[in-house]
N, C-alpha and C positions, 0 to 999 in steps of 0.2 A: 414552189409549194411542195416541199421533199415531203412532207410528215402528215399532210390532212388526210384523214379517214373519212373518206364519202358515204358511209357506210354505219350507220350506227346502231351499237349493237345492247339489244333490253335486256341483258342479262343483270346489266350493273343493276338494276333495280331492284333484283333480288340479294344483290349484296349490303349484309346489314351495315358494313364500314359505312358505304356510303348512304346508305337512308338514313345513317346516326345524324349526319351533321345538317346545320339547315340547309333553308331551301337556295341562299345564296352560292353556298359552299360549293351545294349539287352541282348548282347552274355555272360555277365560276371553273367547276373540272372537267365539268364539261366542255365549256367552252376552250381549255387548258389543252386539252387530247385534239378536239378537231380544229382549232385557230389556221388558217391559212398557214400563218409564219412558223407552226412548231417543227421541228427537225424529226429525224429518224427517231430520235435516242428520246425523245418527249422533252426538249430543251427549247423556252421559248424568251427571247430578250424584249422584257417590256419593262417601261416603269408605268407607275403606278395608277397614275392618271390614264395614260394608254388604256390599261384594264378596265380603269373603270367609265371612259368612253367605250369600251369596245361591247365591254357587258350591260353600258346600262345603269348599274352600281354606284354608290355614291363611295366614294374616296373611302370611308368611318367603314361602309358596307364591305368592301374592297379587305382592306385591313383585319377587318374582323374573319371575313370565310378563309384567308390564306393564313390566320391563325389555325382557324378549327381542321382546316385540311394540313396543314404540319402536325400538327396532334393527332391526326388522325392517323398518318401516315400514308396520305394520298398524295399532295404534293410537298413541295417546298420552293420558300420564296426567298431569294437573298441577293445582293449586289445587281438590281435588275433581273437578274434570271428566274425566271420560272421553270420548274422540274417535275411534270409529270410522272411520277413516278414508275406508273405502270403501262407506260404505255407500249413499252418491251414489251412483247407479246412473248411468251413463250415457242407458242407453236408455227411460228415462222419457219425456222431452220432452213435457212436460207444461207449459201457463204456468201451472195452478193448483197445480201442484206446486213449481215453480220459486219464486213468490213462497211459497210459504210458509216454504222454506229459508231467503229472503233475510230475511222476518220475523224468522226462528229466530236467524239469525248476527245481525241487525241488533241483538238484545237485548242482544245482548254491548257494552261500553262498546267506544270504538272505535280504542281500544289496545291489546285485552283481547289476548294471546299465543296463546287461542283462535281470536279472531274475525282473526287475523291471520295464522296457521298457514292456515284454511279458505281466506280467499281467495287467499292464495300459492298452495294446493293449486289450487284451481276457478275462478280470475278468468276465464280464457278460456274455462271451457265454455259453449260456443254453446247448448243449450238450460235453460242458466240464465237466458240472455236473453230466454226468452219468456215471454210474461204472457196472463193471459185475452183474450179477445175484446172490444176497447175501452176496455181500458188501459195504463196504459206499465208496460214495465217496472222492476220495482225492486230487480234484481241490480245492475245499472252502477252505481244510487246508491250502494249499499251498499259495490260493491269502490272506488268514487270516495273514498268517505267514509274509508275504512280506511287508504288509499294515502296519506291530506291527512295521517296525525300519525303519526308513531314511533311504535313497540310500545315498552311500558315492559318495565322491567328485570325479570325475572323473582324477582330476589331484593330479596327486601323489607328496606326499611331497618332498620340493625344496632339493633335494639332494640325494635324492633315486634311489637305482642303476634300469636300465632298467631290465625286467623280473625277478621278484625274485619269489623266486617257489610258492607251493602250486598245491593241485592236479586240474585236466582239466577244473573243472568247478571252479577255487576258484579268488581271486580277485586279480589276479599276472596283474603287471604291463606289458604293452606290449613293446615289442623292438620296433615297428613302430611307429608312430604319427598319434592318432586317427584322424579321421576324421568325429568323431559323431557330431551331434546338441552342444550337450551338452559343448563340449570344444571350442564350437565359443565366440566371444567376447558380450557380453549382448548387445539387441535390442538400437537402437535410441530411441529416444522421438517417439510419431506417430503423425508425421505431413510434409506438404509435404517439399522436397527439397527445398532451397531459388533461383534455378536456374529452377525450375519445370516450363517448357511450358505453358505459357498463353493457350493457345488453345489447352490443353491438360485438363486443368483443370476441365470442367463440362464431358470430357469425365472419366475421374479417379473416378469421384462419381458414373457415374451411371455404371461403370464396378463392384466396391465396393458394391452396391448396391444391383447386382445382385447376387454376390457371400455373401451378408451379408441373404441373402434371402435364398441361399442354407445352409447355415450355421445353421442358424435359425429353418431348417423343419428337416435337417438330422443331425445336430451337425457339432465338429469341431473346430480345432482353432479357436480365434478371428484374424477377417479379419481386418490385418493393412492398413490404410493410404498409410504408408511411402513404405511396399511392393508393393502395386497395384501400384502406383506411378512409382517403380522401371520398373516392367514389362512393364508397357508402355513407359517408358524411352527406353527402348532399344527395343521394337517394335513397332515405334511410326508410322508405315506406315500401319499398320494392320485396318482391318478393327471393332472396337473393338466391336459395338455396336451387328452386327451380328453376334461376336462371343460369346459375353454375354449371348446374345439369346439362341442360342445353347447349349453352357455350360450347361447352367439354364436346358432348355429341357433335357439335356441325365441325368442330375444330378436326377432331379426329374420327370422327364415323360417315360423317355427311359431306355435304356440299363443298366444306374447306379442307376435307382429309386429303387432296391433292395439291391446295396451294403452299407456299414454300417464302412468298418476298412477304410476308407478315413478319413482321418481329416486334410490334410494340402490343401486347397481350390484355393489359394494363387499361389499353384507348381502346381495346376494339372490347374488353367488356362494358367500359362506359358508356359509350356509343349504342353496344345492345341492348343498352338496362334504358336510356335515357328518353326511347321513345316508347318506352313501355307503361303499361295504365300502374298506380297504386293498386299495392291489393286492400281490393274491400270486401272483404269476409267479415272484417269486423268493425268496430266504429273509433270513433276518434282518433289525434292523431298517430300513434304509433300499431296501428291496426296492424301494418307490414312485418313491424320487428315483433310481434307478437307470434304470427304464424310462422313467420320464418323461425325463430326459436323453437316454435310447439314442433317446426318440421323436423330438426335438428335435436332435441330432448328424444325423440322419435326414434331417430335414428341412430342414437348413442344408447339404446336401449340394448 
């Protein structure tokens, strides 16, 4: 049992990523971080069913939370493997903890879309570069090694039987249907829908705007158009300009002005807006986009 944390810590609670997504999701990352079987690196080998005996979960339920946590960018779920995302703690700094991560990833072949997801995520953290007292480190090998070849495709050639072997870490096909990034269909153009809400429209900029500004100071995906777009499409009663505000604030002045492994900007303002009430200042239904305009006319004065 390398990786279970006897110890569980309620800060996550205060984190809105994860109060964004339901209550399966919570409960399935949860269970993802402390599972007996996870490793150093948050790397846990289950299929599907496994999960959803172990959690509880119905199969449909299963599926659905390891959706909303890859959009979230809490975990990811692909060829059996489950990836905790964060379970790297920062504040370890440990050299004998460090190699042993680099061991952990090092198993993975060195194409594996795990073992290459990990070091995108962690190549520069500084104390994965430390190692015991009289030996070299063996993260740089590892992120050297990974960097030298392409990540192979994630979709297995058109004929290829589901799960074919290879040992725990190697690049066997999975009997499930991933559910990573990687296997969605490639992005739209960026630009907004041709049904996109007139009176949606100067609020889309300056939601983009603010998230192009966090983007900018801490890194990050590029903030699309067509995304921001979508979120306000389906919370289009929200009050967006106050929530911008705030965003911006916890990203860089509060709570999150010290985290660093966030890069999808996009999920974490859906996420914030999503468990948030309609504004009702006013009546029927576009009460939201009405204030949020009046706040925004306001402030273009």
């Amino acid at each position: 049992m390398p990786g279970r944390e006897d110890s569980f810590n309620s800060d996550l609670f205060d984190d809105p990523v994860f109060c964004g997504v339901g209550a399966e999701a919570r409960w399935l990352y949860i269970w993802s971080k402390h599972n007996p079987s996870v490793d150093h690196a948050g790397f846990t080998r289950c299929a599907l069913d496994k999960i959803a005996f172990s959690t509880g979960l119905t199969a449909a339920k299963v599926t659905k939370a390891l959706a909303e946590l890859d959009a979230s960018g809490l975990a990811v779920y692909e060829r059996e493997w489950l990836w905790c995302r964060h379970k790297v703690k920062k504040g370890w700094r440990n050299g004998g903890m460090a190699t042993n991560i680099a061991k952990t990833v090092r198993r993975f072949e060195v194409d594996h879309p795990m073992r290459q997801r990990f070091v995108e995520e962690y190549a520069d953290t500084p104390w994965l570069h430390d190692a015991p007292k009289g030996k070299e480190p063996l993260w740089p090998v590892v992120v050297a090694e990974t960097r030298a070849v392409e990540p192979k495709s994630d979709t297995p050639p058109e004929g290829s039987p589901p799960g074919s072997g290879g040992d725990q870490y190697s690049n066997s096909s999975s009997k499930q249907p991933s559910t990573a990034r990687s296997s969605r269909a490639p992005a739209p153009a960026d630009e907004l829908p041709a049904d996109f809400p007139d009176e949606l429209k100067p609020i889309v900029a300056k939601v983009k705007a603010g998230l192009d500004k966090i983007v900018e100071q801490k890194g990050g995906n590029v903030v699309r158009l067509a995304a921001v777009a979508n979120v306000l499409t389906k919370f289009p009663r929200r009050d967006h300009l106050s929530h911008i505000d705030s965003v911006e604030h916890w990203a860089l002045f509060g709570n999150g002005a010290n985290q660093t492994h966030r890069k999808d900007w996009v999920a974490f303002y859906r996420n914030w807006i999503s468990g948030k009430p309609d504004y009702i200042g006013g009546k029927g239904a576009r009460a939201g986009i009405d204030r949020t305009k009046q706040r925004l006319e306001e402030q273009m004065k």
